[in-house]
N, C-alpha and C positions, 0 to 999 in steps of 0.2 A: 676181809678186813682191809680198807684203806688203810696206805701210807701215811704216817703222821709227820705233820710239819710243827713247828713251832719250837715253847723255849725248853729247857732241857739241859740237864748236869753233863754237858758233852764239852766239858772245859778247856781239855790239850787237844779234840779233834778238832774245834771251834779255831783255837789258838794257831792249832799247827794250819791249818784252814786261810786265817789270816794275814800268818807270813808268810805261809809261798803266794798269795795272791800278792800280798807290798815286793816282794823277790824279783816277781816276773813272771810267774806263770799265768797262763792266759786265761782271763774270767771264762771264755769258754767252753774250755778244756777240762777245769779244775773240779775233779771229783764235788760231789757235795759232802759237807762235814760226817755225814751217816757213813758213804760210804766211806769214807777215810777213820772213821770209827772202826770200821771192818776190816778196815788194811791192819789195823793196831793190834788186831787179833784177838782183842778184850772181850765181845760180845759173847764167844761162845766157849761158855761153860757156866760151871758152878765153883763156889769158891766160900770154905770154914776154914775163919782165921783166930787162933791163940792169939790174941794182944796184951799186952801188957796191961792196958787199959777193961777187961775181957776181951768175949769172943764177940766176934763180928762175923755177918754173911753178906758175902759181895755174888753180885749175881754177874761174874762174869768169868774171864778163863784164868783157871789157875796155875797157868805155866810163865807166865809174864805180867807184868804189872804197866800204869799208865807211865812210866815213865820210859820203859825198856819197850812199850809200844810203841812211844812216839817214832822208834829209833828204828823200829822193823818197819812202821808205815812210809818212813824218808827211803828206803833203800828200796822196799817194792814199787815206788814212783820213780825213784831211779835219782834222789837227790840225797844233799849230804850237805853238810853244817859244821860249822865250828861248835863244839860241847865245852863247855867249862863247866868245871863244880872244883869245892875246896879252897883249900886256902882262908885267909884272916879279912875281917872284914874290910878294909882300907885296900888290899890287892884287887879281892873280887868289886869293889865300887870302882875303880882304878879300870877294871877291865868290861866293863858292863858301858862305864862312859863310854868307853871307844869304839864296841860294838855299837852302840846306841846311834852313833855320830855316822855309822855304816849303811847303817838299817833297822829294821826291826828285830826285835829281841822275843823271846820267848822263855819266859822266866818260871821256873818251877819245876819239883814242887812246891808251892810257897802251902805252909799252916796259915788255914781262912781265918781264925782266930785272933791275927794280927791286923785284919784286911777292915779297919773299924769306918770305910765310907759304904760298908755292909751293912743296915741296921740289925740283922741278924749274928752279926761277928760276935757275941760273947758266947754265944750258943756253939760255936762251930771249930771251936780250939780241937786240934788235931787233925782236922777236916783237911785232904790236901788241894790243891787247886792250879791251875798256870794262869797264866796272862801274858798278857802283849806290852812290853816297856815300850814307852816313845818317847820319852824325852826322862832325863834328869836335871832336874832348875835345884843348882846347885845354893843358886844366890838367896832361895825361897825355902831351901830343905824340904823340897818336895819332890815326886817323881811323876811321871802324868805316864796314863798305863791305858788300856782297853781290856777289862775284865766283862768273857764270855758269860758272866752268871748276869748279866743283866747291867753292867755299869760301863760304858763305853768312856772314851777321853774324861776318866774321873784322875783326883789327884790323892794324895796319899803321902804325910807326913814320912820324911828319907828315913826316921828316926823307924817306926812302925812296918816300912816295908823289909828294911833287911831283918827285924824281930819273923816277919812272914817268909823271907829268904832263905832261911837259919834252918827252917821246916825243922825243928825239931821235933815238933808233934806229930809228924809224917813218918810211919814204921820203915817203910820197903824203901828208904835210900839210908849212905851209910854217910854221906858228907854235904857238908851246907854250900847254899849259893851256887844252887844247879842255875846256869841258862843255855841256851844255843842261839845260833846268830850265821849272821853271815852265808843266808842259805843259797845253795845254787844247784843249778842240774848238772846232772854226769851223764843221764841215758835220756833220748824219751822211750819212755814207755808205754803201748798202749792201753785201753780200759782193761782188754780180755786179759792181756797178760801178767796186770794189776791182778787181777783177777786169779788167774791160773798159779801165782806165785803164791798169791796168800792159801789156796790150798795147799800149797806144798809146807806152807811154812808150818799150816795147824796137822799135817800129819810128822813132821818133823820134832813139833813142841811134843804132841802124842808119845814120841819115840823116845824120849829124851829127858823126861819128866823126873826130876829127885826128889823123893820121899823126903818132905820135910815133916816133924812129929807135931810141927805147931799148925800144918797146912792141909787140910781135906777138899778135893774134888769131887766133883760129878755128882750123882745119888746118896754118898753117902754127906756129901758137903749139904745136902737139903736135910738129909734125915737128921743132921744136926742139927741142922734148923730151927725144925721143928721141936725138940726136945728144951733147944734154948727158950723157944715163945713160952714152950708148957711149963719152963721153970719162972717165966715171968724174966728173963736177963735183960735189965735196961741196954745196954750196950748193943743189942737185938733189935730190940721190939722196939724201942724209939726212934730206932732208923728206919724203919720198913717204911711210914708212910709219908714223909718227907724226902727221902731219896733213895732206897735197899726197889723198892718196889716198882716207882714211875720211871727210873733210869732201867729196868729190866725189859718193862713191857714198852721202850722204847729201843733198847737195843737187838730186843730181838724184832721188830718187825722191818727195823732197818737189816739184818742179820738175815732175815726172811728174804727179803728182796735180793740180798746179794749172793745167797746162796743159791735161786732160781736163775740170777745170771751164770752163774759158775754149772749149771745145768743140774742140781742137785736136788731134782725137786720135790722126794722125800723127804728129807732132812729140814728143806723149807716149809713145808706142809708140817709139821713136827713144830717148829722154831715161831710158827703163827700160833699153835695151839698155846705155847707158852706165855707167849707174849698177851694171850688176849686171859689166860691165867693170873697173869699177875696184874693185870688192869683189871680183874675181878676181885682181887684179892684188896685194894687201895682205899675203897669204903670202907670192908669191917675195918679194915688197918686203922685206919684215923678214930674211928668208932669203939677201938680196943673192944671190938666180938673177935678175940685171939681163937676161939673155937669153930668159928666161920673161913679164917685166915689159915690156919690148923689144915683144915678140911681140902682148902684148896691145894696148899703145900703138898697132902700127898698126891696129890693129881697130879703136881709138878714131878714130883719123886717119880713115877710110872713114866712120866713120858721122855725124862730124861735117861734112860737107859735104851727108851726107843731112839732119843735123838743118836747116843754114841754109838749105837749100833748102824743109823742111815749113814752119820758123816764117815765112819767105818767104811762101809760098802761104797761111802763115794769118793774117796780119798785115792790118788793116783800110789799105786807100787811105786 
């Protein structure tokens, strides 16, 4: 299976992407968004989440989330950032100008629901996302931003972006007006060692894991899955083929390649199988043949226990 390129719900690797490139890092140099999706640690795993909202399946590692990724992926590149969250809204606008005024920003998680130069924004309430601030036109009550899902230098009433800032709809954070700014490098680091860190980090997350009652991993986070399609759970089933499904079989073939760098090349042989699973699985998905999708799921179920047992065997003492 060829490497996939193109567009893709890769929103804070896009974002984070972005601003070390406006920071200073060298277009050369600079990982590609995939691979920095890998640094984030997100790719690999399975992930059944208790919502409030229900249950949800995310198809990626349930030890960290995109926001606590961003922050593992700056440290295995060997960089670091000023973080703000909290606070009222007048402080964090107050503090956003100044980084703004610095550099690029990195805003999120912002609730897509708010983001209405989306024409899909009514749809996507709770949905979380990042973007790139670049200016706030205070005189206009607008903010001018570069959002990774497809809207580059779009603008965005100031009133509607801090409603998306607020991320209320957004579970895994616990206070409004997340951004970071101000990026710079402390180490350089090289690829291999980019590399060599983010295994150590996914046998470390492995070591380290607490049993939340709302959060299931691995095999049995599919076999939920599954159980939710067969009850028919909106909250489920209307995500798979809009984004639970084409973000999977994306992140794992990028996960695939980077695991054959890190020299693991079971694991990767494993990690394709999956990947070209759930790009099987995207037709019935749209097609709602939930018993086609069903079908596939447990194949995934089978081979993710193969998977934790390769990254097992490849994972450094």
């Amino acid at each position: 299976m060829y490497a996939y390129t193109g567009s893709g719900p890769y929103c804070y690797a896009y974002s984070l992407y972005m601003v070390l490139l406006a920071s200073g890092y060298e277009r050369q140099s600079l990982p590609s968004a995939g691979f920095i999706e890998c640094l984030t640690t997100m790719p690999f795993g399975k992930q059944f989440v208790l919502l409030q909202t229900g249950p949800a399946a995310f198809f990626n590692n349930p030890y960290t989330n995109p926001d606590d990724g961003i922050n593992i992926a700056l440290r295995t590149m060997g960089w670091e950032c000023e973080d703000h969250r909290g606070g009222d809204v007048s402080s964090a606008l107050g503090k956003l100008r100044e980084a703004v005024a610095h550099g690029p920003v990195l805003a999120g998680p912002l609730d897509m629901g708010h983001l209405s130069y989306n024409p899909e924004h009514n749809s996507l309430k709770g949905a979380d996302h990042f973007v790139v601030v670049l200016e706030v036109d205070d005189s206009n009550g607008m903010i001018l931003l570069h959002d990774p899902a497809g809207y580059p230098a779009v603008l965005l009433p100031l009133t509607q972006f801090v409603e998306a800032w607020h991320g209320q709809g957004v579970e895994y954070i616990d206070r409004p007006f997340v951004f970071r700014s101000h990026f710079h490098r402390i180490e350089n680091v090289p690829r291999a060692e980019m590399v060599a860190r983010t295994i150590r980090t996914l046998r470390e997350q492995a070591g380290n894991y607490a049993h939340r009652p709302d959060s299931f991993g691995g095999a049995h986070a599919l076999r939920l899955t599954i159980e939710a399609v067969e009850a028919g759970s909106p909250s489920v089933v209307n995500d798979l083929a809009p984004f639970t499904l084409p973000l999977a079989a994306r992140r794992y073939l990028d996960a695939r390649d980077f695991l054959n760098e890190a020299g693991l090349a079971e694991a990767a042989e494993v990690m394709e199988q999956q990947a070209i699973l759930a790009g099987r699985a995207q037709y019935p998905a749209v097609h709602r043949r939930w018993n086609d999708v069903i079908a596939i799921l447990r194949k995934l179920v089978e081979l993710e226990d193969e998977l934790t047992e390769a990254l097992k065997a490849g994972l450094p003492e």
